[in-house]
N, C-alpha and C positions, 0 to 999 in steps of 0.2 A: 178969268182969262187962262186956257192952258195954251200950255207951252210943248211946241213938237217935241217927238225923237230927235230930231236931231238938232235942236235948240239946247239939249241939257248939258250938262261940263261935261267934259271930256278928261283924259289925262293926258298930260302929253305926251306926244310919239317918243321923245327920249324916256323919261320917266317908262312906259310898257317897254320898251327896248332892255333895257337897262334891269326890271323884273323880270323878265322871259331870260336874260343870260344869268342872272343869279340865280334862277329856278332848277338852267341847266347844269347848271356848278355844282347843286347840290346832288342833284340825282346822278351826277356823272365821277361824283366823290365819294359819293356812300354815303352820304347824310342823312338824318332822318331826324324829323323832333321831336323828342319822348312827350308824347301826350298824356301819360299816366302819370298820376300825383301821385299814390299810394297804393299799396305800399312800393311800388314801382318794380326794375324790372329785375327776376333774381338773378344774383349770382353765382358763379361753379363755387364750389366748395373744396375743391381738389383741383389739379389741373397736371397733367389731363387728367381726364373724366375716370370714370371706374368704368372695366368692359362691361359689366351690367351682368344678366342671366345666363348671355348666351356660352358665356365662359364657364360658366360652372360645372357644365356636364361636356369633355369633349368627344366628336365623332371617334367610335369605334368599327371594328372589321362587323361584328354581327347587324343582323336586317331583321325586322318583328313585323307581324303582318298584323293591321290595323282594321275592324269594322264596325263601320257606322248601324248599331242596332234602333237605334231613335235618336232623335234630334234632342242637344245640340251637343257634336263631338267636334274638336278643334285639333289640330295638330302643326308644331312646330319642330322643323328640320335642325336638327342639330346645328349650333354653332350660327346659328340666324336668327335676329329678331322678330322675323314677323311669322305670325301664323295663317291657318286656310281652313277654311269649317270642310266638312266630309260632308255632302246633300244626297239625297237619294238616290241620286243618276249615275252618283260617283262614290258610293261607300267606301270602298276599300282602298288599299292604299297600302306602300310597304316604303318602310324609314327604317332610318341609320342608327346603330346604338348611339345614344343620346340625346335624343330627339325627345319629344315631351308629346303625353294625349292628354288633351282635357275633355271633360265629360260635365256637362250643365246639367240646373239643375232637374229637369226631363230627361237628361240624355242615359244612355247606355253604349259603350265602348270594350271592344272585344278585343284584348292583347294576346298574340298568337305569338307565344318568343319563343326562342333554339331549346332543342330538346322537346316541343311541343308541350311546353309550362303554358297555361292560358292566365288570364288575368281580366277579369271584369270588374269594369267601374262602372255601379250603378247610382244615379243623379250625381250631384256637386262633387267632383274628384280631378286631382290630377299625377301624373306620374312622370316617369323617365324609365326608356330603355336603357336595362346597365350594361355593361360588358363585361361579359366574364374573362376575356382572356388580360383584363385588367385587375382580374380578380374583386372586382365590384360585383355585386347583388343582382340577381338578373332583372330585378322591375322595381326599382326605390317607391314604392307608391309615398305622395308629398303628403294629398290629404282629402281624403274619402267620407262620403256620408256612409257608404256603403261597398264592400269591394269583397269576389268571388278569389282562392286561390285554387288551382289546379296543377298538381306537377306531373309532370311528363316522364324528367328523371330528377333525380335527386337534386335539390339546386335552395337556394337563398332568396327570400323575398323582405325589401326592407316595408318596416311596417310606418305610418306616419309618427315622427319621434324619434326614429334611428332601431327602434327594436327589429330582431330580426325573427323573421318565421322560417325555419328548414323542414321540409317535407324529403319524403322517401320516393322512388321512382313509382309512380302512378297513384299518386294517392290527392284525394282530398273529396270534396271541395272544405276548402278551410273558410269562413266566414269573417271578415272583420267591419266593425261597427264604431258609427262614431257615437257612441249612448249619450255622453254628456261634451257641455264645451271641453274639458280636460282629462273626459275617460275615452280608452275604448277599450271595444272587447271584442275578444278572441276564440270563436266557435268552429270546434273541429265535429263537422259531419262528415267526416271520412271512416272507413272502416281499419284504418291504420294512424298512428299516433303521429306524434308533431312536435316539435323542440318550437321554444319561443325563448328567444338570449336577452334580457331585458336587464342592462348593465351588469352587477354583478353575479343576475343569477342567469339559472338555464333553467326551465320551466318543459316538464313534456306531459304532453297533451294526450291524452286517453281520448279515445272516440267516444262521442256525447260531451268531451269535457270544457270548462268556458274558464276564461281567465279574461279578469278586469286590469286592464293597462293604466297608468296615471301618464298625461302628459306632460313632464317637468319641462320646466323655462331651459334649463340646464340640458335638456336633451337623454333620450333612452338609451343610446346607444352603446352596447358591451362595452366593457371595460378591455382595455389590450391585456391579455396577460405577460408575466414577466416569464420569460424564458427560462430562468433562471428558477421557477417555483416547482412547486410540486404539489398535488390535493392528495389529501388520505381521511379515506371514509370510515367513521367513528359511530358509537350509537348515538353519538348526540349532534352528526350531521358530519357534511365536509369539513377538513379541515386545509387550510393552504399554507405550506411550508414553505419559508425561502432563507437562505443560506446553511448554515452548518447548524442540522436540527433533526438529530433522531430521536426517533421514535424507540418507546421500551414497552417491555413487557408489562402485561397489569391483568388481573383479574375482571375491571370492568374501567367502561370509557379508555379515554387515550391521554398515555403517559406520554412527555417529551420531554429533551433534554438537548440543550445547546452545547454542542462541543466546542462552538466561534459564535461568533456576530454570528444574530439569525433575527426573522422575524415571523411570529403566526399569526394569521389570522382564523377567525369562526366567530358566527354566533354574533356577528356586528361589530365584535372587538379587533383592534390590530395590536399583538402584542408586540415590544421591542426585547430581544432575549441577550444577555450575556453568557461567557464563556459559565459552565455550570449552573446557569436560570431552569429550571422545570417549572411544567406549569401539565394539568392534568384536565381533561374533558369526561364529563362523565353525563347523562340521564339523571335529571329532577327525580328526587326518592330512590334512589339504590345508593347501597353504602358503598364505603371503599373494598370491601371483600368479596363485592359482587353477590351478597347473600340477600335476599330478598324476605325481608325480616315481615 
């Protein structure tokens, strides 16, 4: 025997009344019922939040002119989280100093900055227009499979790592490369040389000439020097003076002599010097008379 529709239980009119206003209660309180067991829902770890990327590099007075050479080039306006891909119909483009290109891994992206410094990111790369009248680097590149430099006038390019590339007014193109996960390198095919500041040292570059970068955890980035030092070049290399620390006469290498608290450095060593400490730099195989036995 079946039984109709409208033979079967019902609930009563109080009881659906009575569900339909706690249903309202909820949505109209903000309730909600966490249906996630695990691990469930996270939590801030900070509060408030951290501003995130877009604070890192803030709008500057300069403007860089951006183009889409193949797909896929991305660009993000200073001081904004979101970004816009660059399509064929719409390549070009011109953004605020700090503003970020990315270049996929097909892509190729043409940075046109002040001074007419160009900057190509070829496949997987991303950068930042700098500001120079912030005295930052005119195109911090973050991190390139492959990247063109070309300067216009004299100017600063950071390299992935914090190393710096300085070029001469109209020189390059300067070539850098990502060879290995933790190397790159540094190919100057310009017909004029190139400085590369790679923490403590300065590195210049002969045309044709290649230098391998390491990327440390700790970061490339030159060391500040102290105001207060001074370099003095010896046959057995720089040497870095700082406080009260002259130099004397010698027939070969470099003689010193602290007349106060001083300290030198060369050669990997940092010495600590007292009032009358000397301490002498010379060339592996020459004696102290300078006589070449």
């Amino acid at each position: 025997m079946q039984r109709d529709a409208h033979d079967r239980p019902r609930l009563p009119r109080r009881a659906v009344a009575a569900l339909a206003l706690f249903t309202s209660a909820l949505v109209s309180g903000g309730c909600f019922i966490e249906t996630q067991k695990y691990p469930g829902i996270m939590k801030p770890t900070s509060e408030p939040l951290p501003p995130g990327a877009k604070a890192t590099f803030e709008r500057g007075a300069e403007e860089a002119f951006v183009i889409r050479h193949s797909d896929s080039v991305d660009v993000r306006i200073a001081e904004t989280n979101q970004k816009y891909a660059l399509k064929f119909y719409d390549k070009r483009t011109r953004i605020p100093a700090g503003s970020w290109v990315h270049s996929g891994p097909t892509g190729h992206a043409e940075v046109i900055l002040p001074g007419q410094t160009q900057v190509n990111l070829y496949g997987r790369g991303s950068g930042v227009v700098g500001s120079e009248s912030r005295r930052e680097p005119t195109f911090p590149i973050i991190d390139s499979a492959s990247a063109s430099v070309l300067f216009g006038e004299a100017g600063q390019v950071q390299l992935p790592g914090g190393a710096l590339l300085e070029g001469r007014d109209n020189s390059g193109p300067f070539v850098v490369e990502t060879i290995y996960a933790r190397v790159l390198r540094v190919r100057n095919r310009s017909s004029s040389p190139c400085r590369v500041a790679y923490r403590d040292e300065v590195m210049r570059l002969e045309p044709s000439e290649i230098v391998d970068l390491a990327l440390l955890e700790d970061g490339s980035s030159p060391f500040e020097t102290d105001p207060t030092s001074r370099t003095v070049l010896s046959d057995a290399g720089p040497v870095e003076l700082r406080g009260d620390v002259d130099v004397l006469p010698t027939t070969a290498g470099t003689r010193l002599r602290a007349s106060g608290n001083g300290e030198v450095e060369a050669l990997g060593l940092r010495l600590s010097l007292r009032p009358g400490d000397e301490v002498q730099f010379q060339p592996i195989g020459v004696p102290e008379d300078g006589v070449d036995r």
